[in-house]
N, CA, C and O atoms as a printed pandas DataFrame, in Angstrom:
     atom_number atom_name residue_name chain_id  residue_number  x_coord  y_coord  z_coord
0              1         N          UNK        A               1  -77.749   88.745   82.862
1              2        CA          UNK        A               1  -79.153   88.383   82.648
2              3         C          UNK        A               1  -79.211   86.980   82.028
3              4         O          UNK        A               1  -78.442   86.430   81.240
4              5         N          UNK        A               2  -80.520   86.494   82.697
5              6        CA          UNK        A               2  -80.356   84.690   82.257
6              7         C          UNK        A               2  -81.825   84.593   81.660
7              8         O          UNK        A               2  -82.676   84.904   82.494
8              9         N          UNK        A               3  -82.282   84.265   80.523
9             10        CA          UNK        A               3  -83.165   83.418   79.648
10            11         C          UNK        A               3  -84.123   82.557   80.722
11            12         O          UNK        A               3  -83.751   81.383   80.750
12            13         N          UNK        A               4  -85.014   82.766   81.424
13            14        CA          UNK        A               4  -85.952   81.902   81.887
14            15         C          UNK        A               4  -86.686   81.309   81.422
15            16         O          UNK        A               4  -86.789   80.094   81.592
16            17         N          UNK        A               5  -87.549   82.136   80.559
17            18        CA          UNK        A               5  -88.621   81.538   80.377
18            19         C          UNK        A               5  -89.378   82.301   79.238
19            20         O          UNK        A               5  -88.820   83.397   79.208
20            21         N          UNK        A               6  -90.599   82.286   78.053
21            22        CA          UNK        A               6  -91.352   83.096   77.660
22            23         C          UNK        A               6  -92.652   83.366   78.933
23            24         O          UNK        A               6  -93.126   82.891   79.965
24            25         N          UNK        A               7  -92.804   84.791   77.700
25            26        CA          UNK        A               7  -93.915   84.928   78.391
26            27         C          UNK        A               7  -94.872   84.037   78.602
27            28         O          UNK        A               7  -95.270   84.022   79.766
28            29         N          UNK        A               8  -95.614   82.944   77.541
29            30        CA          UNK        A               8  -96.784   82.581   77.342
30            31         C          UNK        A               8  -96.418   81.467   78.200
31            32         O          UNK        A               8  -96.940   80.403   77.868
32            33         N          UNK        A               9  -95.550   81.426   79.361
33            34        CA          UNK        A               9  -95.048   79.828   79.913
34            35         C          UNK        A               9  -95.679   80.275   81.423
35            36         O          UNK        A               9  -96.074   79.362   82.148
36            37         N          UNK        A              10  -95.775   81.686   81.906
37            38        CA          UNK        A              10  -96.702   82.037   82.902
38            39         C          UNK        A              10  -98.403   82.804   82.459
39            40         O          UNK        A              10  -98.678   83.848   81.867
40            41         N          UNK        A              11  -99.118   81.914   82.959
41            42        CA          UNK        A              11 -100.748   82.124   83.070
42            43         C          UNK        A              11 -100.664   84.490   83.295
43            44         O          UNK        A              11  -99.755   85.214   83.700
44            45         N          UNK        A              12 -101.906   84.775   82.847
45            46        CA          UNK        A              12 -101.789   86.212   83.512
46            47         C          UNK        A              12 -102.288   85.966   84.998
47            48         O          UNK        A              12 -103.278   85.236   85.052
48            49         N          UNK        A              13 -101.924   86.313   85.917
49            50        CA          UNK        A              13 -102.288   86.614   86.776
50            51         C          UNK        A              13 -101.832   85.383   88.179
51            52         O          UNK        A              13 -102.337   85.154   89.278
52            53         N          UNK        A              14 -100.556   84.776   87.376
53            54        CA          UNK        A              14 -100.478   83.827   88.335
54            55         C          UNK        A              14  -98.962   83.813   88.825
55            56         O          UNK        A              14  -98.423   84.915   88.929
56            57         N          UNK        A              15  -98.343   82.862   89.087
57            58        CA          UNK        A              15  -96.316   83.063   89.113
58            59         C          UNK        A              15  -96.267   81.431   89.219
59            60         O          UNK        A              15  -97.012   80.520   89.579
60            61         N          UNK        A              16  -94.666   81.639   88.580
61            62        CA          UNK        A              16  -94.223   80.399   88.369
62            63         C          UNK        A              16  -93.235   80.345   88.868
63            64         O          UNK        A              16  -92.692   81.428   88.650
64            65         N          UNK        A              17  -92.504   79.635   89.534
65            66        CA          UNK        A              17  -91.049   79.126   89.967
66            67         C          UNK        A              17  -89.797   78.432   89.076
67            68         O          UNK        A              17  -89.914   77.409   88.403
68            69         N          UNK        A              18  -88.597   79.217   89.231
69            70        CA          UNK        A              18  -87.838   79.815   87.926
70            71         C          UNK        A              18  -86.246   79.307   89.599
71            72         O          UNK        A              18  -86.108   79.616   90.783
72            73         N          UNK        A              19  -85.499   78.465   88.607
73            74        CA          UNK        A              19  -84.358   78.443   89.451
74            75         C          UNK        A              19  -82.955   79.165   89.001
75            76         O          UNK        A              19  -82.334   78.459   88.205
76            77         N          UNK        A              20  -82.197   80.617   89.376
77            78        CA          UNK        A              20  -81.715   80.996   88.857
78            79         C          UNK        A              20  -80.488   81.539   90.260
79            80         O          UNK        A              20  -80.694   81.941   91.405
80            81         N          UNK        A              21  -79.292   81.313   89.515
81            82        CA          UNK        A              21  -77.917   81.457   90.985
82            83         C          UNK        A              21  -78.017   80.355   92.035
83            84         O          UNK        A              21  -77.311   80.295   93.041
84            85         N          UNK        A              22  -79.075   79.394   91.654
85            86        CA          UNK        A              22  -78.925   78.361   92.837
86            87         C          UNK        A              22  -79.912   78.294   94.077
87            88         O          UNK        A              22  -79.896   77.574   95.075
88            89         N          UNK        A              23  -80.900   79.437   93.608
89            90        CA          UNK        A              23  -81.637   80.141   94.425
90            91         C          UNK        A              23  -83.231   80.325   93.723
91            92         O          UNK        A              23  -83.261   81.119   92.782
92            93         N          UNK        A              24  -84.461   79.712   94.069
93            94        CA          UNK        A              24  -85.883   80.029   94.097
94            95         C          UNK        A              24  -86.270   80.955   94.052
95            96         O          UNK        A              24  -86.538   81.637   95.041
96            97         N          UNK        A              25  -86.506   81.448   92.317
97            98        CA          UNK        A              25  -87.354   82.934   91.757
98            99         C          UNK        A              25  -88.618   82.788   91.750
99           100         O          UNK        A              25  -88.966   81.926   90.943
100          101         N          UNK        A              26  -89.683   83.401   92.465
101          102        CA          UNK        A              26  -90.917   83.842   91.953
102          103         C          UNK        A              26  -90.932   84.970   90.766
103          104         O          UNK        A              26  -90.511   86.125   90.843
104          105         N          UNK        A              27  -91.596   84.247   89.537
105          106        CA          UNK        A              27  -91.961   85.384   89.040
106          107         C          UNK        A              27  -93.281   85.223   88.373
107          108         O          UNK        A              27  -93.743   84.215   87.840
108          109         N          UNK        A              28  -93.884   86.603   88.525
109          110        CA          UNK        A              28  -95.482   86.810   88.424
110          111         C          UNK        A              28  -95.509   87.570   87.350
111          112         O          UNK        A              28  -94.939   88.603   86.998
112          113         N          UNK        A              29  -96.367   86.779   86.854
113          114        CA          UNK        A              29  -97.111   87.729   85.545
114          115         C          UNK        A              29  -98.730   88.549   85.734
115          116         O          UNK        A              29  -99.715   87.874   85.437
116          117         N          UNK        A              30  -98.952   90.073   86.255
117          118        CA          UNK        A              30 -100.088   90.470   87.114
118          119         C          UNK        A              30 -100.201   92.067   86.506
119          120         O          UNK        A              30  -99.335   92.940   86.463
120          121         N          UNK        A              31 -101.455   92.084   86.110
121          122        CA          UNK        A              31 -101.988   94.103   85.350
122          123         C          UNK        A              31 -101.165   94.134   84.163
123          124         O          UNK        A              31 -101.345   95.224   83.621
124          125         N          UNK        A              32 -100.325   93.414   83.502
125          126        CA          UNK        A              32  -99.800   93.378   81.937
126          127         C          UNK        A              32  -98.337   93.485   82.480
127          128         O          UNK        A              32  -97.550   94.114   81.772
128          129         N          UNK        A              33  -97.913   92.993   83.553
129          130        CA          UNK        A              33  -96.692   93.529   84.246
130          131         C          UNK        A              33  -95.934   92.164   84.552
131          132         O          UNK        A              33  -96.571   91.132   84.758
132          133         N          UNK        A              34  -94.607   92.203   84.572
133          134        CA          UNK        A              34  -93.610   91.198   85.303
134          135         C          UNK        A              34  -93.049   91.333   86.285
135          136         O          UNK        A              34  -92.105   92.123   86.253
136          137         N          UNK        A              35  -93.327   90.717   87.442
137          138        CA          UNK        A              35  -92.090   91.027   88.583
138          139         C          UNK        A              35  -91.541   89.613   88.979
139          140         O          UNK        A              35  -91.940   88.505   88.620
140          141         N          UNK        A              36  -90.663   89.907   89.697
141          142        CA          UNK        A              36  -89.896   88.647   90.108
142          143         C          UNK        A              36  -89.202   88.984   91.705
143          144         O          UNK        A              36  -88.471   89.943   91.952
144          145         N          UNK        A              37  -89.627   87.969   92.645
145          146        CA          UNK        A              37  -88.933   87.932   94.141
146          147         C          UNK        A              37  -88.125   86.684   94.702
147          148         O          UNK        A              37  -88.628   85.573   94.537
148          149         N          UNK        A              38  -87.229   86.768   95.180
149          150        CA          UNK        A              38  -86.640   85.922   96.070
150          151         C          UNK        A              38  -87.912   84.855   96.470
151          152         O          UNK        A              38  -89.002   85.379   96.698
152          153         N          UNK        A              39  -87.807   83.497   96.552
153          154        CA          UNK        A              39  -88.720   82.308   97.103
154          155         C          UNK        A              39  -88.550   82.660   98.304
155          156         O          UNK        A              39  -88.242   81.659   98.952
156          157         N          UNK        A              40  -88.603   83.869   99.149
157          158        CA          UNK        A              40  -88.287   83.939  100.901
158          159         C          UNK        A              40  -88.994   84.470  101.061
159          160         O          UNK        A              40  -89.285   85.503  100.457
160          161         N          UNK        A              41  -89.817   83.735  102.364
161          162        CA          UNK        A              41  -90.774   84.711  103.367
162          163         C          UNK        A              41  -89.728   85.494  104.098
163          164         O          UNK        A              41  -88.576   85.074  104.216
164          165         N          UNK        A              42  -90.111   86.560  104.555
165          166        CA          UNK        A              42  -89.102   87.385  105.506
166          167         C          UNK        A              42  -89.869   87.134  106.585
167          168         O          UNK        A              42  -89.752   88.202  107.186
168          169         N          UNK        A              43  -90.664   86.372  107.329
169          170        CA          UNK        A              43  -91.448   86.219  108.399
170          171         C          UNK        A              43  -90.267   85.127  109.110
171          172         O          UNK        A              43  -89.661   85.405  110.145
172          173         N          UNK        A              44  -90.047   83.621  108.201
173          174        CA          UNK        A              44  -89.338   82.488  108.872
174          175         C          UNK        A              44  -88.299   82.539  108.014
175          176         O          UNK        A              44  -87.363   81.845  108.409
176          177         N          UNK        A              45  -88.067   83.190  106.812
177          178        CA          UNK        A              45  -87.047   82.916  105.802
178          179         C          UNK        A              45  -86.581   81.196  105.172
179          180         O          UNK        A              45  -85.588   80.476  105.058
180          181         N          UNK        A              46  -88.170   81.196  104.873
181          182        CA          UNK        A              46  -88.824   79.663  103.953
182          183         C          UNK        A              46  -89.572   80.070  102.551
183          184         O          UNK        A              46  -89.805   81.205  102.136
184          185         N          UNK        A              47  -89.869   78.848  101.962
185          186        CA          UNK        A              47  -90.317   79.169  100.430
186          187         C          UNK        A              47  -91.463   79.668  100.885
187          188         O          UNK        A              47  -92.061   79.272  101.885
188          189         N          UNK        A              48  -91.763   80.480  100.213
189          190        CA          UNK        A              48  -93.427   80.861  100.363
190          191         C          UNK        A              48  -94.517   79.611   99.950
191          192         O          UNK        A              48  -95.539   79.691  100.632
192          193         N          UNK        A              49  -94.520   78.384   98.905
193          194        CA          UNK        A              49  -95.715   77.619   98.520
194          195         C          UNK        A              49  -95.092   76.265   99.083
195          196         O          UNK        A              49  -93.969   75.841   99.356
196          197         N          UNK        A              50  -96.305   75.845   99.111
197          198        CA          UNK        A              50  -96.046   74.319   99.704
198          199         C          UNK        A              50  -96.205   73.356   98.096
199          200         O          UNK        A              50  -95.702   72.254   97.879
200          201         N          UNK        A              51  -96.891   74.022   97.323
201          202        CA          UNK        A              51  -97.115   72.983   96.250
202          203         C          UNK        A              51  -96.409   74.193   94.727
203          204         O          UNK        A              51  -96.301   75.391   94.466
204          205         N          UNK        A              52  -96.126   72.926   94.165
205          206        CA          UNK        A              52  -95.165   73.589   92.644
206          207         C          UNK        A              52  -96.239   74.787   92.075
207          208         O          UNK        A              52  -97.412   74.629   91.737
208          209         N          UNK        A              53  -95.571   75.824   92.085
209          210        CA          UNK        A              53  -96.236   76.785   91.221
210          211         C          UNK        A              53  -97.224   77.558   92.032
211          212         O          UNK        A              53  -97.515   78.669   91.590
212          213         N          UNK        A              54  -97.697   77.233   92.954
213          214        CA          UNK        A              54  -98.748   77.657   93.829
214          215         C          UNK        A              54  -98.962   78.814   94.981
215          216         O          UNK        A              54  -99.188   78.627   96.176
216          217         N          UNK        A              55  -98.799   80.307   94.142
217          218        CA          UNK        A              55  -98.168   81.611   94.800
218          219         C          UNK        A              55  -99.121   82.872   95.164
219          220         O          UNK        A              55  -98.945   83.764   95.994
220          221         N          UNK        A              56 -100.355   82.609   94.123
221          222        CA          UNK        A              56 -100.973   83.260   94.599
222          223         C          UNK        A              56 -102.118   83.196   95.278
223          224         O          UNK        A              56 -102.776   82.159   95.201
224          225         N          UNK        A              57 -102.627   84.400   96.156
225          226        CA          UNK        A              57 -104.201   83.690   96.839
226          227         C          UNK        A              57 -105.339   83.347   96.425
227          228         O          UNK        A              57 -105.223   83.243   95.204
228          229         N          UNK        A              58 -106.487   83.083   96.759
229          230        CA          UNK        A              58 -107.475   82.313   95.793
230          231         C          UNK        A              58 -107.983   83.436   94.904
231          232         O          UNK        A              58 -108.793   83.085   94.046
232          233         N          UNK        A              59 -107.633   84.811   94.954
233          234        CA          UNK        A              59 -108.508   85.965   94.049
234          235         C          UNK        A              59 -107.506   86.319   93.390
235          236         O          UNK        A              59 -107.542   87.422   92.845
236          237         N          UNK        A              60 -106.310   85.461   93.258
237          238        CA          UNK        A              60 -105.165   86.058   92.050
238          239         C          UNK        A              60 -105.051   87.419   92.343
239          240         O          UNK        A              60 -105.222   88.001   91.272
240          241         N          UNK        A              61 -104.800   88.436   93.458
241          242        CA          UNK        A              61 -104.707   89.592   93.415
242          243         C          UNK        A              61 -103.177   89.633   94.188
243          244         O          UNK        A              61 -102.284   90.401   93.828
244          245         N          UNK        A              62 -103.077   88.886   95.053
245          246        CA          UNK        A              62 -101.499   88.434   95.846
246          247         C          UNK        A              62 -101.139   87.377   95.779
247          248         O          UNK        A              62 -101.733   86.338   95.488
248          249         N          UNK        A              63  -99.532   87.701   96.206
249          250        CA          UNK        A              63  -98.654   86.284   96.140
250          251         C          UNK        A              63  -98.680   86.116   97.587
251          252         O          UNK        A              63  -98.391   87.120   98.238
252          253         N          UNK        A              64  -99.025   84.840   98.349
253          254        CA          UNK        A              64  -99.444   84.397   99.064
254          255         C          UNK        A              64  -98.504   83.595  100.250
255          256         O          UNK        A              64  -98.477   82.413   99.906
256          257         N          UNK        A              65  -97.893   83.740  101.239
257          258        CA          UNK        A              65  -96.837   82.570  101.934
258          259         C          UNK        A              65  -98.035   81.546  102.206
259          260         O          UNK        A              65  -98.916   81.768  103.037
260          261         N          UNK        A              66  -97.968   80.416  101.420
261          262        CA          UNK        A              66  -98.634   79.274  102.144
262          263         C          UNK        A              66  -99.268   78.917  104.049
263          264         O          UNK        A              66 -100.297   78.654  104.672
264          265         N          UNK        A              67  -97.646   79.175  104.272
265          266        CA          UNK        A              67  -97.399   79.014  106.120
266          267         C          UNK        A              67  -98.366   79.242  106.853
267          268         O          UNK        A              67  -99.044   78.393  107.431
268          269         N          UNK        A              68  -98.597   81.243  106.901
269          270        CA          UNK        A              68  -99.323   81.664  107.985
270          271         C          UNK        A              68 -100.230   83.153  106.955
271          272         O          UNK        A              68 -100.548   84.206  107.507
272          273         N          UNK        A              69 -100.547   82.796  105.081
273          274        CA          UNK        A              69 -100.823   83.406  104.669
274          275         C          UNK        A              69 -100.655   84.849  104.178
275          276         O          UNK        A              69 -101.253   85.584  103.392
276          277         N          UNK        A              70  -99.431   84.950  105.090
277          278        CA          UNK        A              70  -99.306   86.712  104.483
278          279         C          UNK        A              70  -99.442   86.743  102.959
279          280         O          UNK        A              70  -99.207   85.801  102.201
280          281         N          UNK        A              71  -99.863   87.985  102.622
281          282        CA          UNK        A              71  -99.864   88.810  101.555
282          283         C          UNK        A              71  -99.309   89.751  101.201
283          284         O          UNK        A              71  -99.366   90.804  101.836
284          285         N          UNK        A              72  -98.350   89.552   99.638
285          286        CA          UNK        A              72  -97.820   90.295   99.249
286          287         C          UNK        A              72  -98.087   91.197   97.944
287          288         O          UNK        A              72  -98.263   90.729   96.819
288          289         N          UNK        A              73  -98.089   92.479   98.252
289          290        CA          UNK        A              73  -98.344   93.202   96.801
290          291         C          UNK        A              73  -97.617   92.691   95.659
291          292         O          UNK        A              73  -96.390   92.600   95.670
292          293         N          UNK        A              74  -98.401   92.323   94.586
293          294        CA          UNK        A              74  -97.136   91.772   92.790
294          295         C          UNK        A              74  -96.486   92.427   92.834
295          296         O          UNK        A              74  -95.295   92.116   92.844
296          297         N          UNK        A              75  -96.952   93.866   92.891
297          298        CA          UNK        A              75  -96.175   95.148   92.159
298          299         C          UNK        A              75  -94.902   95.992   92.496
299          300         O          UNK        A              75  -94.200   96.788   91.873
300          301         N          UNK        A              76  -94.919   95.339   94.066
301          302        CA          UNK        A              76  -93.995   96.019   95.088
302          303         C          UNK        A              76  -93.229   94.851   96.036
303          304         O          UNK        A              76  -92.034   94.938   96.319
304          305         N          UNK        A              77  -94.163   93.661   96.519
305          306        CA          UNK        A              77  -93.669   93.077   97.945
306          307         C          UNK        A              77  -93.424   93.099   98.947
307          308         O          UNK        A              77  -92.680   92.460   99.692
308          309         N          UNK        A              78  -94.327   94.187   99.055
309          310        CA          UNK        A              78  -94.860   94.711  100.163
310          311         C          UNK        A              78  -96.046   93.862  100.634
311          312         O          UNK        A              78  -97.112   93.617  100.069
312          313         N          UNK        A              79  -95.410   93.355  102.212
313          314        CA          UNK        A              79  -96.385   92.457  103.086
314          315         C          UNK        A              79  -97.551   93.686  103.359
315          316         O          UNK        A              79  -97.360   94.778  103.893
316          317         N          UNK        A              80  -98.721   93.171  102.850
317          318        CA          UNK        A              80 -100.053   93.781  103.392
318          319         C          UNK        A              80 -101.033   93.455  105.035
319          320         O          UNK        A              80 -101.725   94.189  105.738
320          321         N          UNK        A              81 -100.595   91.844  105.134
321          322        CA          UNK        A              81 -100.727   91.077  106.218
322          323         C          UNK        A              81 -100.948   89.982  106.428
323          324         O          UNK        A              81 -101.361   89.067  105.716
324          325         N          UNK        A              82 -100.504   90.093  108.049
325          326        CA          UNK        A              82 -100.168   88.528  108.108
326          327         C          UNK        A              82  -98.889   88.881  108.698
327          328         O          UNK        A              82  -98.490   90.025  108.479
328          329         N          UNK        A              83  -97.917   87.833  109.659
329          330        CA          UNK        A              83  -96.926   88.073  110.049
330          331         C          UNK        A              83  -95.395   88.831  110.257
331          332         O          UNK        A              83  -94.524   88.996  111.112
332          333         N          UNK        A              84  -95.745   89.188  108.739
333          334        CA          UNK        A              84  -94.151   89.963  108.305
334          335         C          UNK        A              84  -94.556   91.166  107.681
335          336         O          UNK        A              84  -93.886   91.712  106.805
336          337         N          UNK        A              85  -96.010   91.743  108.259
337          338        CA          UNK        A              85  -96.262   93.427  108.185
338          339         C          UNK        A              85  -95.352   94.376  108.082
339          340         O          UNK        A              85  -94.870   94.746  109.152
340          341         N          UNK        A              86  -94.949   94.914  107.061
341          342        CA          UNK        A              86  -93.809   96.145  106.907
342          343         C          UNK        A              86  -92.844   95.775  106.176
343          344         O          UNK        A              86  -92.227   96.564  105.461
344          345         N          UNK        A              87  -92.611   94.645  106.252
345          346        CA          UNK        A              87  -91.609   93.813  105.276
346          347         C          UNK        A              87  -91.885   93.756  103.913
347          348         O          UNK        A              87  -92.805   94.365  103.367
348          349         N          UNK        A              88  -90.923   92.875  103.256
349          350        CA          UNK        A              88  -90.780   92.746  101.624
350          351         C          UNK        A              88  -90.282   91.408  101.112
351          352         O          UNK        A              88  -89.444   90.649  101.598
352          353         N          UNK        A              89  -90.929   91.322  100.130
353          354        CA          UNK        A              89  -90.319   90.557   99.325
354          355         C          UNK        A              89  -89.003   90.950   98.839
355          356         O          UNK        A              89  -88.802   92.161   98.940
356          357         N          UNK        A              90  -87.967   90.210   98.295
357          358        CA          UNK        A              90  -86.925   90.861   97.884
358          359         C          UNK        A              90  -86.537   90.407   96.322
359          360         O          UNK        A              90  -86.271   89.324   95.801
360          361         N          UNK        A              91  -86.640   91.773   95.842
361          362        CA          UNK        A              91  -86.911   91.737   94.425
362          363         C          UNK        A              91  -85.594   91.299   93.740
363          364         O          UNK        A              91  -84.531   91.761   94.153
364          365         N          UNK        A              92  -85.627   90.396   92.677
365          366        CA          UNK        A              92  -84.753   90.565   91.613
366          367         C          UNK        A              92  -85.299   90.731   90.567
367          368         O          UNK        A              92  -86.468   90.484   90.271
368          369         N          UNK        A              93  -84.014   91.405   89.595
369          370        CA          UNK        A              93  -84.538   91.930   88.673
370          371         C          UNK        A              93  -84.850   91.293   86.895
371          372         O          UNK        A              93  -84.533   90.284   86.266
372          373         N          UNK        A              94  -85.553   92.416   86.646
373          374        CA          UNK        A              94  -86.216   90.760   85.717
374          375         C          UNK        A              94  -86.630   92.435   84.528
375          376         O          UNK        A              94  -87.175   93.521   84.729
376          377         N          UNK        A              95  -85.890   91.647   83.173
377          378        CA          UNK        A              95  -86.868   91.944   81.921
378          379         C          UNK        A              95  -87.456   90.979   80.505
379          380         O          UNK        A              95  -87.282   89.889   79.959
380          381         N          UNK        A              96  -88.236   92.208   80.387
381          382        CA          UNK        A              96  -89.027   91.326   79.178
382          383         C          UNK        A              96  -88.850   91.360   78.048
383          384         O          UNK        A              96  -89.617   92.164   77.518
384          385         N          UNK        A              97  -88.059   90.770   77.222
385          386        CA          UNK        A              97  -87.309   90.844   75.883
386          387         C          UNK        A              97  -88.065   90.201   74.472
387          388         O          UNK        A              97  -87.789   89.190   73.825
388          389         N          UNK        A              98  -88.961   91.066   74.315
389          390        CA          UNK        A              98  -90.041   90.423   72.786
390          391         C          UNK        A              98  -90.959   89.238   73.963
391          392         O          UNK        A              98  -90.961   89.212   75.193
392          393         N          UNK        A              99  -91.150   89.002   73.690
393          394        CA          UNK        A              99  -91.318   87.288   74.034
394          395         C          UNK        A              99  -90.872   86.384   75.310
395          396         O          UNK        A              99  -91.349   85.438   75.938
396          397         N          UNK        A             100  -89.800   87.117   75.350
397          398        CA          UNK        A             100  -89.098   86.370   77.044
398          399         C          UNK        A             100  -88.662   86.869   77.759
399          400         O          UNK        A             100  -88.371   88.034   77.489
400          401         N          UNK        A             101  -88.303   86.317   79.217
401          402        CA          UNK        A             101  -88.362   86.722   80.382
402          403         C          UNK        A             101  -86.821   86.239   81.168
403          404         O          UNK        A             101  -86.383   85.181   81.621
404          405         N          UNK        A             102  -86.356   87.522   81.051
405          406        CA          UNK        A             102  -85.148   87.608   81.267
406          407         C          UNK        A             102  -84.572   87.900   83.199
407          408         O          UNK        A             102  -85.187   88.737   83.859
408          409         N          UNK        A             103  -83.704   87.310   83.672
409          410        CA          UNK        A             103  -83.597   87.497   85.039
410          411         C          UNK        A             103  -82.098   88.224   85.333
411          412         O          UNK        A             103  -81.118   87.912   84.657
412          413         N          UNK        A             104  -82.047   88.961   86.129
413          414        CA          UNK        A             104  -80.610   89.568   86.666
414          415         C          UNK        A             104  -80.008   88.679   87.934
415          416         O          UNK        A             104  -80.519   87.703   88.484
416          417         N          UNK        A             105  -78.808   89.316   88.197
417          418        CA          UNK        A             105  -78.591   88.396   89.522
418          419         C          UNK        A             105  -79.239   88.658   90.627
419          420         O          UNK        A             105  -79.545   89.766   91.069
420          421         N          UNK        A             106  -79.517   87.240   91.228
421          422        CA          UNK        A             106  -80.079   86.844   92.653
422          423         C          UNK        A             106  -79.471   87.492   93.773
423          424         O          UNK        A             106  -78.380   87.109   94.195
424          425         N          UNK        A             107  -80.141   88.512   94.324
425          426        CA          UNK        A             107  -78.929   88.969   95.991
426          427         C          UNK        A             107  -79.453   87.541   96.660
427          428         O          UNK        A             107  -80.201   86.633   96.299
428          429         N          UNK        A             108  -78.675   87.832   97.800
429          430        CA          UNK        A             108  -78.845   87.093   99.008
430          431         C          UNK        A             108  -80.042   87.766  100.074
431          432         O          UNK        A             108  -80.169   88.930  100.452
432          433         N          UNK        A             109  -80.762   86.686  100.355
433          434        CA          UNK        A             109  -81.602   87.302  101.644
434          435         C          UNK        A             109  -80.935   87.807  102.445
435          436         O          UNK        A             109  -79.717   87.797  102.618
436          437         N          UNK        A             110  -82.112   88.484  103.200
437          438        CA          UNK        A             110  -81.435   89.394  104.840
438          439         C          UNK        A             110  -81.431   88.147  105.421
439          440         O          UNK        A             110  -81.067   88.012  106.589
């Protein structure tokens, strides 16, 4: 587990981009909750945002692929829609220690 970040360094309801194994972490702070995914669309297997920090859709309810818009559940990463229907985000794992925001190791995409 690697030291990212505190909490108060992500907005509620938004995600920030966290570089950890060499590899582009989303992680969202969303419902009093932390998750964290692989920076990969599983649609083209590209970053999901075109601009720094910029993950979720305009109602802060999903994390968003820039590209062709799919939507992903915070809570799960589960594509709702949009190109890569049925698919996932691919989670790494992530805790919250007092105050900060701790990351596990990065798998590799499919």
């Amino acid at each position: 587990m690697e030291h990212v970040c505190n909490l108060d360094d992500i907005e509620h309801e938004s995600a920030r981009e966290f570089q950890k194994d060499g590899q582009p972490v989303v992680v969202a702070k969303f419902d009093g909750q932390v998750h964290a995914y692989i920076n990969w669309c599983p649609h083209l297997g590209i970053e999901l945002n075109f601009m720094p920090d910029e993950f979720m859709d305009s109602d802060k309810q999903f994390i968003m692929c820039a590209n062709h818009g799919a939507l992903f559940e915070v809570q799960s990463g589960n594509c709702l829609s949009g190109p890569c229907m049925g698919e996932k985000l691919v989670p790494v794992q992530v805790e919250v220690r007092g105050d900060e925001i701790w990351l596990g190791e990065v798998p590799e995409p499919a």
